[in-house]
MARLUMLO-251353 format. One record per atom (N, C-alpha, C): residue number from 1; residue in three letters; x, y, z. Coordinates in steps of 0.2 Angstrom, whole numbers, plus 5000, padded with zeros to 4 digits. Example, Ala and Ser with C-alpha at 12.3 -4.5 7.8 and 13.67 -1.06 7.14 Angstrom:
2
R   n res   px   py   pz
R   1 ala 5066 4972 5039
R   1 ala 5062 4978 5039
R   1 ala 5066 4984 5039
R   2 ser 5064 4989 5035
R   2 ser 5068 4995 5036
R   2 ser 5064 5000 5039
This chain:
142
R   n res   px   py   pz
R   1 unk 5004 4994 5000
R   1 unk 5000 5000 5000
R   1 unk 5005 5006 5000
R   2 unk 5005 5009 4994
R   2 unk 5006 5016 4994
R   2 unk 5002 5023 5002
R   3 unk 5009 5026 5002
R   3 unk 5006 5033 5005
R   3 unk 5008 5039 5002
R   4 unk 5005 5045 5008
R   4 unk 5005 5051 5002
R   4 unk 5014 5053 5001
R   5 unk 5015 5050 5007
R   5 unk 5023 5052 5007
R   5 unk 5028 5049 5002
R   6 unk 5023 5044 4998
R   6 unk 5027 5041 4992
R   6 unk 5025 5046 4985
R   7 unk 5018 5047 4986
R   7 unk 5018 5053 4980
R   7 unk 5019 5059 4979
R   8 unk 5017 5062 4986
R   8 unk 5017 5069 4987
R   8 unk 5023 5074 4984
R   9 unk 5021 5081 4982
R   9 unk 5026 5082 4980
R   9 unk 5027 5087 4985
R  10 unk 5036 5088 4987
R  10 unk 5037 5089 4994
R  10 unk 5041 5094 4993
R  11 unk 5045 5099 4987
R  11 unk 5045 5105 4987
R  11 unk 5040 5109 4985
R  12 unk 5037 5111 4991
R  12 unk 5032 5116 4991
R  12 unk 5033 5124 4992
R  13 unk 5033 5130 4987
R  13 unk 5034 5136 4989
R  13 unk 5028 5139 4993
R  14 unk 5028 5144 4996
R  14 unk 5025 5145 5001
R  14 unk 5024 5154 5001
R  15 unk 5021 5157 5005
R  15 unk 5020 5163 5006
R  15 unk 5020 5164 5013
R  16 unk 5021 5170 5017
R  16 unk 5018 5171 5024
R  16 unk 5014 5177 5022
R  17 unk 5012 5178 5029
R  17 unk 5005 5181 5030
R  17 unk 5006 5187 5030
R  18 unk 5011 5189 5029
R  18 unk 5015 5198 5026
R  18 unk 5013 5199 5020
R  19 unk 5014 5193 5014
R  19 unk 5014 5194 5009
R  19 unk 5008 5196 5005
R  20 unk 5007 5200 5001
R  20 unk 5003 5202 4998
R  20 unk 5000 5198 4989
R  21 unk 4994 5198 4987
R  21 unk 4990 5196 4982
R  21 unk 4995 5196 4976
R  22 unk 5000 5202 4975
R  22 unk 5005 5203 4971
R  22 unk 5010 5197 4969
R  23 unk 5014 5196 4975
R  23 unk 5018 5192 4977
R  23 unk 5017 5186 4977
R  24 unk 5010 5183 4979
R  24 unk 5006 5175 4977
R  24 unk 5007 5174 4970
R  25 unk 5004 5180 4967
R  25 unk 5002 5179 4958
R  25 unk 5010 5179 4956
R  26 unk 5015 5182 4958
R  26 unk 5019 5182 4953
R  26 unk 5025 5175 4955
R  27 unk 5024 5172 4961
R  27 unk 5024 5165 4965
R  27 unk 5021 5160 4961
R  28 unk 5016 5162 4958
R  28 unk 5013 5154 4956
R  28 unk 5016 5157 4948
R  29 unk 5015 5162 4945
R  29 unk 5018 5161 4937
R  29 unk 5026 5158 4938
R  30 unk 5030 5159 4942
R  30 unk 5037 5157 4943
R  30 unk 5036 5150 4943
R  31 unk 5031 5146 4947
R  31 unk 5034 5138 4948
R  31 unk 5027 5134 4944
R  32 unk 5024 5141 4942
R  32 unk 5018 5137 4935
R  32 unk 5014 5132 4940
R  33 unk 5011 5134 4944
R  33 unk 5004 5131 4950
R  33 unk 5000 5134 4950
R  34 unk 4995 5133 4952
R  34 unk 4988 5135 4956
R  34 unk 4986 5137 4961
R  35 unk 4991 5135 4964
R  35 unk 4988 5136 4974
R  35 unk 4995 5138 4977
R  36 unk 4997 5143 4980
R  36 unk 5001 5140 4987
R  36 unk 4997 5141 4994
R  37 unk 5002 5139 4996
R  37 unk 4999 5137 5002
R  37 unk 5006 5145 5006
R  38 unk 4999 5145 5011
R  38 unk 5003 5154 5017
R  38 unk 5003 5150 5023
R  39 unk 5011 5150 5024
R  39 unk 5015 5147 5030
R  39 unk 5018 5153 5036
R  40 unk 5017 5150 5042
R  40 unk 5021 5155 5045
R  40 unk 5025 5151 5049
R  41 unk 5033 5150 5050
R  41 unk 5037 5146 5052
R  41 unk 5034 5138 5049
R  42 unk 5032 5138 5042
R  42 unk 5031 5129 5041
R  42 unk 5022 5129 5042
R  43 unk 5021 5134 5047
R  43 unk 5015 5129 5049
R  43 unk 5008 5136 5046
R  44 unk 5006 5129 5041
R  44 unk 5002 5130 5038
R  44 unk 4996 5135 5040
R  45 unk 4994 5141 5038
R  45 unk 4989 5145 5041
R  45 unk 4984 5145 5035
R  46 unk 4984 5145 5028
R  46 unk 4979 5144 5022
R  46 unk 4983 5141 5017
R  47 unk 4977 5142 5012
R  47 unk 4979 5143 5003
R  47 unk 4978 5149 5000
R  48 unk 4980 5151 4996
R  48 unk 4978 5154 4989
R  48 unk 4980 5150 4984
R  49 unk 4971 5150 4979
R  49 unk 4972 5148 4971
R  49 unk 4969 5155 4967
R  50 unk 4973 5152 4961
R  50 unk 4971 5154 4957
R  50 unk 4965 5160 4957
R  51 unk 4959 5153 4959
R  51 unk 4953 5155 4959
R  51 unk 4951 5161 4964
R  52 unk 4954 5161 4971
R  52 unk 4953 5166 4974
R  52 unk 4954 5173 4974
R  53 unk 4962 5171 4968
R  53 unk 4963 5176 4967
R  53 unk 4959 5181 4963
R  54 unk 4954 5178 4959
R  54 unk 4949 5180 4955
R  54 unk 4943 5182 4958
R  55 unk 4941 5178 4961
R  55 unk 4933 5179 4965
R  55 unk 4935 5184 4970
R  56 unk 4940 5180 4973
R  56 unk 4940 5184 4982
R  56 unk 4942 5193 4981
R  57 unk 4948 5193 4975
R  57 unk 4953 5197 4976
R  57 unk 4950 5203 4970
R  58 unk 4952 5200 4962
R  58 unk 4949 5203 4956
R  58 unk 4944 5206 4956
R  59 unk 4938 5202 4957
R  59 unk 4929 5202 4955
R  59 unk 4927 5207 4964
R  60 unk 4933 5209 4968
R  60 unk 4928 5209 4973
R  60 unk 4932 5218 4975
R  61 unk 4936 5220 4965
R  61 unk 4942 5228 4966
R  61 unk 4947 5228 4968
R  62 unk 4949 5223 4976
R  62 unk 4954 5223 4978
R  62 unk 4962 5224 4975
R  63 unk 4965 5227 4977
R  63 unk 4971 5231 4975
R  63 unk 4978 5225 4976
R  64 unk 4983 5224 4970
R  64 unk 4987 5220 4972
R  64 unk 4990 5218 4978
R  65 unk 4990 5225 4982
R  65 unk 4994 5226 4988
R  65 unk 4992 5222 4993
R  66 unk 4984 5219 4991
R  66 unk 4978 5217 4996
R  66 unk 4984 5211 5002
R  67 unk 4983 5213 5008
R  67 unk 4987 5204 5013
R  67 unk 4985 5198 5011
R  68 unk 4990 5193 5008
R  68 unk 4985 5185 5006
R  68 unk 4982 5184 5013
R  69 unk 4980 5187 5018
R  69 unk 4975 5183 5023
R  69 unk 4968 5188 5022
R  70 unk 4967 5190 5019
R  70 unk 4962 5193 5017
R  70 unk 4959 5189 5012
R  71 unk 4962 5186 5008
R  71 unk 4957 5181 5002
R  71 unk 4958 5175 5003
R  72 unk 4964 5172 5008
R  72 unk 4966 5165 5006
R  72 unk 4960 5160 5011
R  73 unk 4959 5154 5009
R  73 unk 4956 5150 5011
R  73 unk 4959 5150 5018
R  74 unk 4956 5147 5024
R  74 unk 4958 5147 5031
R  74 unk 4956 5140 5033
R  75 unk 4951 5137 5033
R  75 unk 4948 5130 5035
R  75 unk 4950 5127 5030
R  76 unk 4958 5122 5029
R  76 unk 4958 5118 5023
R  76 unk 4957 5111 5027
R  77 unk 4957 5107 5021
R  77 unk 4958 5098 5023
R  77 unk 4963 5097 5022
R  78 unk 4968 5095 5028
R  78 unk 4973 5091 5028
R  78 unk 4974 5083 5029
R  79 unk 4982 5081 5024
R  79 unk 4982 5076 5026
R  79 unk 4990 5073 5030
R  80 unk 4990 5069 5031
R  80 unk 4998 5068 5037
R  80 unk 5001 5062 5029
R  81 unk 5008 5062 5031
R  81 unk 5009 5058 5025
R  81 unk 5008 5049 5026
R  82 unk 5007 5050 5032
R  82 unk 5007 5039 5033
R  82 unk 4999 5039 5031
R  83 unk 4995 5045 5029
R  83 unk 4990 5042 5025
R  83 unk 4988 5039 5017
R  84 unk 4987 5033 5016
R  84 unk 4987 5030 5012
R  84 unk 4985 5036 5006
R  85 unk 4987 5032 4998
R  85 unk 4984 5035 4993
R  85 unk 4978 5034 4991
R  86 unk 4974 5029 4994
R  86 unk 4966 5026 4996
R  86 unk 4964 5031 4997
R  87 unk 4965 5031 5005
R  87 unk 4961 5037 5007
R  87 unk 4962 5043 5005
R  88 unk 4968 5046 5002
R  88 unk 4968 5053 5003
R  88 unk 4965 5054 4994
R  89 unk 4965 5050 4991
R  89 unk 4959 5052 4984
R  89 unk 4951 5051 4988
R  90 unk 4949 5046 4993
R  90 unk 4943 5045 4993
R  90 unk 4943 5054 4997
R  91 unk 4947 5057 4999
R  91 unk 4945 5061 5004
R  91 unk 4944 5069 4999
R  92 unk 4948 5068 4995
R  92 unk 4949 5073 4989
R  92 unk 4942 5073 4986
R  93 unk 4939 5067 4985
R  93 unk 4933 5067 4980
R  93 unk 4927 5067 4984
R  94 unk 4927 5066 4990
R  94 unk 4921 5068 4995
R  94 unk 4922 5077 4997
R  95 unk 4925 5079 4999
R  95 unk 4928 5088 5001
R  95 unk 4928 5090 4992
R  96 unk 4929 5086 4989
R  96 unk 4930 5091 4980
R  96 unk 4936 5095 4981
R  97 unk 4941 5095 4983
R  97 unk 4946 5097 4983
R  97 unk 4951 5095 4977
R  98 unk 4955 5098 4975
R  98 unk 4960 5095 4969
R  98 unk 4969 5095 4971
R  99 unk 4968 5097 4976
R  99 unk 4976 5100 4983
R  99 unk 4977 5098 4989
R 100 unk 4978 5092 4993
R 100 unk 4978 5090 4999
R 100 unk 4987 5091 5002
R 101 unk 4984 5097 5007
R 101 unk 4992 5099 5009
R 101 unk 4993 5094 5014
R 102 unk 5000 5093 5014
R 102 unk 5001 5085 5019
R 102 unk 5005 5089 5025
R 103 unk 5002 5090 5030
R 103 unk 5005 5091 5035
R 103 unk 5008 5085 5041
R 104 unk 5015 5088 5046
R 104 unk 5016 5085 5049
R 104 unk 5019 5088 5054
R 105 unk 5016 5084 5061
R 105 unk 5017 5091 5069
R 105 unk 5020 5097 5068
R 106 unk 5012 5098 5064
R 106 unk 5009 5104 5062
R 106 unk 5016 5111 5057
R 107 unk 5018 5107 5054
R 107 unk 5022 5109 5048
R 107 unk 5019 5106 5042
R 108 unk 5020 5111 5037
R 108 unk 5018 5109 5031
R 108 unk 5025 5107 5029
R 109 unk 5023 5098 5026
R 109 unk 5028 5095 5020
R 109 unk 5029 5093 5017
R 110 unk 5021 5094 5012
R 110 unk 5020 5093 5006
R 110 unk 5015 5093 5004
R 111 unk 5012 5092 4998
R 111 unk 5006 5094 4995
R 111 unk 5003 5087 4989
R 112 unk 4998 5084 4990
R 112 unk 4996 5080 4985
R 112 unk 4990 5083 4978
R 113 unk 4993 5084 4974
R 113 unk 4986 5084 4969
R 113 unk 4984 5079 4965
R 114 unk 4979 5081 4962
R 114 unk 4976 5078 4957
R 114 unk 4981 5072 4954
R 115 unk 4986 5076 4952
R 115 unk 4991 5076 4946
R 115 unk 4995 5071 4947
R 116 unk 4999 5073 4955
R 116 unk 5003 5067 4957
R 116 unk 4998 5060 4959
R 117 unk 4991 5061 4960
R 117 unk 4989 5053 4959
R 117 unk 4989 5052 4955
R 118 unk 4990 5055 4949
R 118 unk 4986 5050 4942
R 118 unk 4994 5050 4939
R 119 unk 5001 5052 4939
R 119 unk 5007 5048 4936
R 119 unk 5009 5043 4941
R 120 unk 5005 5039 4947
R 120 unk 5006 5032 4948
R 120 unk 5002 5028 4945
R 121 unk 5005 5022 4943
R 121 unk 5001 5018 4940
R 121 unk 4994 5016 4944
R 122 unk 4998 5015 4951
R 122 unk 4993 5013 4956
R 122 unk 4988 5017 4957
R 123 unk 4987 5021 4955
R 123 unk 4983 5025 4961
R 123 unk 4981 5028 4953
R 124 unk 4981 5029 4948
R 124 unk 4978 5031 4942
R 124 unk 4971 5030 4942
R 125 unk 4968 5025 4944
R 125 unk 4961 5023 4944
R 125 unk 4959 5029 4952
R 126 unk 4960 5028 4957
R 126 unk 4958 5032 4962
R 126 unk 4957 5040 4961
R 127 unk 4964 5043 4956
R 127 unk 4963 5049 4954
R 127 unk 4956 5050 4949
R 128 unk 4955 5045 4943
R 128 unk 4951 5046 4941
R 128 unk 4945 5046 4942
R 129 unk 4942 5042 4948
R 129 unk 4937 5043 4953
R 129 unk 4938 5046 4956
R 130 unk 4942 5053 4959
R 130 unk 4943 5057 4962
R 130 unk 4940 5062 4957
R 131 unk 4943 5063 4953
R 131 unk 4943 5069 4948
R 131 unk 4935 5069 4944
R 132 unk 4933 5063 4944
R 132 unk 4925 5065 4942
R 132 unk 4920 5066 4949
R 133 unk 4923 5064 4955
R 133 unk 4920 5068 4960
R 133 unk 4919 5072 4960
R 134 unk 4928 5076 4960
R 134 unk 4928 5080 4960
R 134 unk 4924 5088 4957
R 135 unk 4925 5086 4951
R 135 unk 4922 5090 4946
R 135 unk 4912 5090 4945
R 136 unk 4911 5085 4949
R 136 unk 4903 5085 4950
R 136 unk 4900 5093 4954
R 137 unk 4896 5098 4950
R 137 unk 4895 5103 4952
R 137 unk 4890 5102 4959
R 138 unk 4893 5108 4964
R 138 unk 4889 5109 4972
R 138 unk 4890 5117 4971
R 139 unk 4886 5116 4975
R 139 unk 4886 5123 4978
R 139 unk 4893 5127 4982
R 140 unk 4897 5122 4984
R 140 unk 4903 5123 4990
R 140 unk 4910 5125 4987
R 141 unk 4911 5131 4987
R 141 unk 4917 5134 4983
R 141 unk 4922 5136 4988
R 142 unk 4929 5133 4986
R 142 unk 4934 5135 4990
R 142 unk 4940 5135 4985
């Protein structure tokens, strides 16, 4: 049985809570992502995606300068990495999540997406039940 600490990918760039909306965006065009995660000594305090930055940030005037703790997610789902690649897709596709940041005594170190379950053989099927969960329309936007 695969865990997440076998797929996860464990250089994760990061932001702290100083940082501004600016700095996110021009952070995810350098490492070409969608989400970082805003850390303060490691330990994970949110995310910003892409999509935040649009809804929370763009669509709602907000100026560059705006503090990512102003728009970023604050209630994520976390996962630890001795949890399987089983679970952590059935968990992804219950929450609709596409990013499970894997925390460890309360340090972020590392992150699983989508992506990294579907270039394992093993877990190929899982992410693709994950990812049609996933993409099943709700009401619940994060």
């Amino acid at each position: 049985m695969e865990h997440l600490r076998d797929v996860m990918t464990t250089n994760v760039d990061y932001c702290s809570p100083e940082d501004n909306v600016y700095e996110v965006a021009v952070k995810m065009k350098q490492d070409n992502v969608g989400a970082i995660p805003i850390c303060d000594n490691q330990q994970l305090l949110g995310m910003i995606t892409d999509r935040d930055i649009v809804i929370r940030g763009v669509a709602e005037k907000k100026p560059n300068s705006t503090q990512v703790t102003e728009i970023m997610s604050e209630h994520l789902i976390t996962a630890t990495p001795d949890m399987s690649v089983s679970e952590a897709a059935k968990l992804m596709a219950t929450k609709q999540i596409r990013r499970l940041p894997v925390v460890e005594n309360n340090k972020l170190v590392g992150i699983c997406s989508l992506g990294d379950l579907a270039v394992r053989e093993s877990s190929d099927q899982q992410a693709g039940i994950a990812l049609s969960e996933i993409s099943e329309p709700t009401h619940v936007y994060h």
